[in-house]
KEMARZA-66035 format. One record per residue (C-alpha): x, y, z; residue in three letters; residue number from 1. Coordinates in nm, 4 decimals, m for minus. Example, Ala and Ser with C-alpha at 12.3 -4.5 7.8 and 13.67 -1.06 7.14 Angstrom:
! KEMARZA-66035
PT       c1       c2       c3 torgu nupa
PT   1.2300  m0.4500   0.7800   Ala    1
PT   1.3670  m0.1060   0.7140   Ser    2
***
This chain:
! KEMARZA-66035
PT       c1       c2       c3 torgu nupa
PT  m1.5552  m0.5721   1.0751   Unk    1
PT  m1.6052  m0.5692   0.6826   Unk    2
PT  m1.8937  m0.2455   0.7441   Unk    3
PT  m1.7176  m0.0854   1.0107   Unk    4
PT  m1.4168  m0.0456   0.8263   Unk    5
PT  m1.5731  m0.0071   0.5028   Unk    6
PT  m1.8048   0.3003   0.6730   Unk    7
PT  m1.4312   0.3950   0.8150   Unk    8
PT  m1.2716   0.4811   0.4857   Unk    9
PT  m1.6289   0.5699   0.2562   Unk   10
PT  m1.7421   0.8095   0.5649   Unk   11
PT  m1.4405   0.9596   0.6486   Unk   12
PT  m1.4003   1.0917   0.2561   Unk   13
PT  m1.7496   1.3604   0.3591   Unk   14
PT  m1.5287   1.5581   0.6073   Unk   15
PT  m1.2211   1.5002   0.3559   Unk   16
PT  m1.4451   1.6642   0.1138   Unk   17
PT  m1.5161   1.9267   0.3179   Unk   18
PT  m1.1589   2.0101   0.4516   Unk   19
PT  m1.0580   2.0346   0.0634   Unk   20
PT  m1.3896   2.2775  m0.0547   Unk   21
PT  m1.2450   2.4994   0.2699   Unk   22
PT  m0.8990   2.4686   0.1672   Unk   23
PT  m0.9870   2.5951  m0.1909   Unk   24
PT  m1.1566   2.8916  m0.0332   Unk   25
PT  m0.8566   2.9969   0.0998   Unk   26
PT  m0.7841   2.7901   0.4329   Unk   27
PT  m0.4643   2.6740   0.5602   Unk   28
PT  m0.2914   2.4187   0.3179   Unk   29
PT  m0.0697   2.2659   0.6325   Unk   30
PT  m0.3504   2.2158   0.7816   Unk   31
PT  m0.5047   2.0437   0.5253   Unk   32
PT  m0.2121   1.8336   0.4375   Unk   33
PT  m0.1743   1.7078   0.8184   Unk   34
PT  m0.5253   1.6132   0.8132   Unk   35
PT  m0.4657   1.3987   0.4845   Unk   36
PT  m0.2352   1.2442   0.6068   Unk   37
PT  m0.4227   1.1472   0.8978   Unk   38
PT  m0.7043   1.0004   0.6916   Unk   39
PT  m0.4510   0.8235   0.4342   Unk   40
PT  m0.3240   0.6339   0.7532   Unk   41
PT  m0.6370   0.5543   0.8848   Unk   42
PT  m0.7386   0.4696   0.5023   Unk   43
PT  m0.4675   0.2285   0.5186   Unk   44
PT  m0.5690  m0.0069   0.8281   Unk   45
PT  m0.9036   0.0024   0.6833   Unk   46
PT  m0.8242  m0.1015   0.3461   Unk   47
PT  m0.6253  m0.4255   0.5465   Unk   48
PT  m0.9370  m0.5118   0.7305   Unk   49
PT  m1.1525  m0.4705   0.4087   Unk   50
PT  m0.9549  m0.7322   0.1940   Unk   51
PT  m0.8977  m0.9525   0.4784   Unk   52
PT  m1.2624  m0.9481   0.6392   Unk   53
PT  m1.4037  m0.9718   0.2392   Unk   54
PT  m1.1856  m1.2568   0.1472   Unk   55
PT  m1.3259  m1.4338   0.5127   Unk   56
PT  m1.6988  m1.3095   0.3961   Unk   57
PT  m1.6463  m1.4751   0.0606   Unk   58
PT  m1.5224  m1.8170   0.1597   Unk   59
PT  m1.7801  m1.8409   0.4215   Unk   60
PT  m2.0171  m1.7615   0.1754   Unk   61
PT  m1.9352  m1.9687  m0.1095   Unk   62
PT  m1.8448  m2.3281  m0.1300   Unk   63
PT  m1.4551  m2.2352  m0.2707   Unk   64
PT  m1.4005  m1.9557  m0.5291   Unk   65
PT  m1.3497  m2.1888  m0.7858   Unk   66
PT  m1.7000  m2.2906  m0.7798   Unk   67
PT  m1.9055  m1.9470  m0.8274   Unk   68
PT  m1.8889  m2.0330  m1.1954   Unk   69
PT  m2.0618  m1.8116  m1.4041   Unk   70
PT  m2.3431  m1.7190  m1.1354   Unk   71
PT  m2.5294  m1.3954  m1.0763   Unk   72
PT  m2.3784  m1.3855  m0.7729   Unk   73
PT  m2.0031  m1.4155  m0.9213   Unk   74
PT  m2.0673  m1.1428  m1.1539   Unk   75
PT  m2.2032  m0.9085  m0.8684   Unk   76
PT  m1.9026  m0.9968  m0.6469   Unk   77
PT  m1.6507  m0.9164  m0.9484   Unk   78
PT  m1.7884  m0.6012  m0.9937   Unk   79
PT  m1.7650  m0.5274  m0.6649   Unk   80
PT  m1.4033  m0.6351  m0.6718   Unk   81
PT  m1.3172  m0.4613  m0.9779   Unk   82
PT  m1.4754  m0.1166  m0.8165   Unk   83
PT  m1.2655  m0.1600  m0.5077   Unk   84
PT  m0.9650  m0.2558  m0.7126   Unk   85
PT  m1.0287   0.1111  m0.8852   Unk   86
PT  m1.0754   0.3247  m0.5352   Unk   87
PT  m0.7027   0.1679  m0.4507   Unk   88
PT  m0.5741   0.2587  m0.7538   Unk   89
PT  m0.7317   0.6006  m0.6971   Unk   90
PT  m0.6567   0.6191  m0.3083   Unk   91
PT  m0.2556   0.5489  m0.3996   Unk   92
PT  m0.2263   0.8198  m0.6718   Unk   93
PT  m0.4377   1.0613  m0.3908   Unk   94
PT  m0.1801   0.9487  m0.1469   Unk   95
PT   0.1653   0.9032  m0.3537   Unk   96
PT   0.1210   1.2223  m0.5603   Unk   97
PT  m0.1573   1.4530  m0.5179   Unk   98
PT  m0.0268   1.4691  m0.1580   Unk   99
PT   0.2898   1.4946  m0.2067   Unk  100
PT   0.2571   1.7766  m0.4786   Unk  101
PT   0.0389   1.9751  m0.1851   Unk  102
PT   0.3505   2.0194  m0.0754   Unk  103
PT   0.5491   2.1187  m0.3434   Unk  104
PT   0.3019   2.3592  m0.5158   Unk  105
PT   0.1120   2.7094  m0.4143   Unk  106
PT  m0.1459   2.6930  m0.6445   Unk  107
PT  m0.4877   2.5183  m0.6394   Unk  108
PT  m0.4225   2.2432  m0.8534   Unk  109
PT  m0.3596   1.9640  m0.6432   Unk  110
PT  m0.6544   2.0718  m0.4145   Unk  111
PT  m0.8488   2.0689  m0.7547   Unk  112
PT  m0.7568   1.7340  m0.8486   Unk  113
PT  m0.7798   1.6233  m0.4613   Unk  114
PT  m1.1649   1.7563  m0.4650   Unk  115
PT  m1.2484   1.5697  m0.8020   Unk  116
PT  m1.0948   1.2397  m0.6873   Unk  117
PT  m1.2099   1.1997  m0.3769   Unk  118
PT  m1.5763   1.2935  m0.5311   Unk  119
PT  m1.5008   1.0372  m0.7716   Unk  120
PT  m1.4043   0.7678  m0.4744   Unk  121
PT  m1.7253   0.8805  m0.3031   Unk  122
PT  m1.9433   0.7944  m0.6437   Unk  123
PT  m1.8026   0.4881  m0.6605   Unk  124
PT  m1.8151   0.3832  m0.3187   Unk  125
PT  m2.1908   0.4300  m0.2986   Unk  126
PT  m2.2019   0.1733  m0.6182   Unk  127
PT  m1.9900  m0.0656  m0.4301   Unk  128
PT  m2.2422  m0.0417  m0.1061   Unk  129
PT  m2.5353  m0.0772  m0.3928   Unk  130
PT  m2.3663  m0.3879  m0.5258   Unk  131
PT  m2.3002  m0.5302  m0.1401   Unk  132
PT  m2.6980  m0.4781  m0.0984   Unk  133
PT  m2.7262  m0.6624  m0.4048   Unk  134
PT  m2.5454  m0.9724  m0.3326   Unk  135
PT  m2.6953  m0.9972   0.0433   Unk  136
PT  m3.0189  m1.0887  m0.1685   Unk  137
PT  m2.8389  m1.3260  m0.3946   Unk  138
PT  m2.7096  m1.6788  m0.3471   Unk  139
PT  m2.3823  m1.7592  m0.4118   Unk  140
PT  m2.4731  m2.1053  m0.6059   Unk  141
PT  m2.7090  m1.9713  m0.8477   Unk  142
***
């Protein structure tokens, strides 16, 4: 559940990415704004099944939070945490003004700033599926 939706949301940014770059060259902006939309929804449902299935993964995989400590592991996980708290941050200010001001504006600057975030959200996913690697080799207790 965790990968599926995670690949949801991370994979679904390359066509997002691609519906901007074609919007900048001129496409329709309607278009493009329908098909945000679209993705924002879907973004949402798998944003839900992210925290829930990763707050499952984690107590299954630790003994309580309160006892990862100060472990390798910990560290990892908060990172990993701490990176997805950021692509939130950046998916609601994608969602609750970029988007909106697609609507409100002719020119190219809220595709600009569109392109750039979600090329952002797609660097920074790739460092959260690096850290996920990273803590399938790891034990939680040390």
């Amino acid at each position: 559940c965790h990968v599926l939706a995670a690949g949801a949301w991370l994979g679904g940014l390359l066509p997002v990415s691609r519906a901007l770059a074609k919007a900048r060259a001129g496409g329709d902006r309607q278009s493009l704004r329908a098909s945000l939309e679209g993705f924002s929804r879907m973004g949402l449902a798998a944003v839900a099944l992210l925290l829930a299935s990763g707050l499952v993964s984690a107590g299954l995989n630790t003994a309580g939070f309160a006892d990862l400590g100060g472990t390798t592991y910990s560290w990892v996980l908060a990172c990993k945490i701490a990176l997805f708290a950021v692509l939130l941050a950046m998916a609601a200010v994608n969602r609750w003004v970029f988007l909106r001001r697609l609507g409100r504006q002719a020119d190219a600057g809220p595709i600009v700033a569109l392109s750039r975030s979600v090329l952002l959200e797609q660097l920074i996913g790739i460092a959260i599926v690096a850290l996920a690697a990273g803590l399938s080799s790891l034990s939680p207790s040390g």
